[in-house]
N, C-alpha and C positions, 0 to 999 in steps of 0.2 A: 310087496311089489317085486315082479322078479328083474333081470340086470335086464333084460329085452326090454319090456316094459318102460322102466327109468329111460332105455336112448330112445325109443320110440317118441315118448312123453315129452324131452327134451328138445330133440329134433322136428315134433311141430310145433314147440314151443317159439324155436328159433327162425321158424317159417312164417311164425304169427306177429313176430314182430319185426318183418320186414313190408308188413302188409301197411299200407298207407292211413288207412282206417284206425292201427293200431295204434302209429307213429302219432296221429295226430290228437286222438284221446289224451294222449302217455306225457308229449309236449306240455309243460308252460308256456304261455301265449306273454309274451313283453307287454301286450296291453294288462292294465291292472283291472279285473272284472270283479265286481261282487257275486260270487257264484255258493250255493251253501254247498262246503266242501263235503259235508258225507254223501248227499245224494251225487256229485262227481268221481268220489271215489265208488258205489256202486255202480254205476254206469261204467266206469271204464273198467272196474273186474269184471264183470258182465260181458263186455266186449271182448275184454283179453282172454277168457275163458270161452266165448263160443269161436274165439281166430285160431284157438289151442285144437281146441274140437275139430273142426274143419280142417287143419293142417291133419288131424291124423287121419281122417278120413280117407284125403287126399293120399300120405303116406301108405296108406293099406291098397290103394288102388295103386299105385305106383308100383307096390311089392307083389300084388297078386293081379293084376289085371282088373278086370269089368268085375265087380259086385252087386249083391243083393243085400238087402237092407239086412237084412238077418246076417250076412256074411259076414259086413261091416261091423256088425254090432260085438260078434264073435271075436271079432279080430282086434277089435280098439275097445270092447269093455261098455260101451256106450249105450243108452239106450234106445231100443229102437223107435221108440216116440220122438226124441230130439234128434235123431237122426235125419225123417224126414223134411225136418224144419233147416236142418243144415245141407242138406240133397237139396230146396227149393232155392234157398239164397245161393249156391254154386252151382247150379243152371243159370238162375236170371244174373250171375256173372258170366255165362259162358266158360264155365271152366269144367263141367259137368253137360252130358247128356246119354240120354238112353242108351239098352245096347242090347235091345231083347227082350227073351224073357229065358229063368231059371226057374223051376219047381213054383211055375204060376205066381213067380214074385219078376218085377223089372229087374233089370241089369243095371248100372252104371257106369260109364266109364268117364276118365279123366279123355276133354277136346284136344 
């Protein structure tokens, strides 16, 4: 993994764990709950890993402007199947919307 890579990775790392979503997974809760601890630890990697996703997503748009899935994909590594699963959840946030079209693909850009 080259030294770009490592601050990219790091830096939506540390965007994902500002997210409230993340915080609250990540939290022990003072009340004492019976919960079976391995299916909570996957659930909350799970989480922490598509907030990681999403932050670089964001991050690539932030550095290049409006993107296309493919562009995205190029730029953070990611594939473009889960891409579009992470484009739907950052519109119905409002932090994502359209912005066009490129080579017959949508555009995206950060709201």
């Amino acid at each position: 993994m080259s030294e770009s890579e490592i601050k990219r990775r790091t830096d939506a790392a540390a965007e994902a764990y500002k997210s409230p979503r993340v915080r609250w997974v990540t939290a022990r809760s003072q009340v004492k709950v019976e919960i079976d601890e391995k299916r909570y630890r996957q659930v909350v990697d799970q989480i922490i890993h598509d907030e990681i996703e999403r932050e670089m997503i964001k991050g690539a748009m932030k550095e290049k402007g409006p993107l296309t899935i493919s562009e995205i994909s190029q730029l953070t590594g990611l594939e473009a199947s889960g891409i579009m699963q992470h484009i739907i959840v950052l519109r119905k946030r409002g932090t994502l919307t359209e912005a066009g079209e490129k080579d017959r693909q949508y555009l995206y850009k950060l709201s």
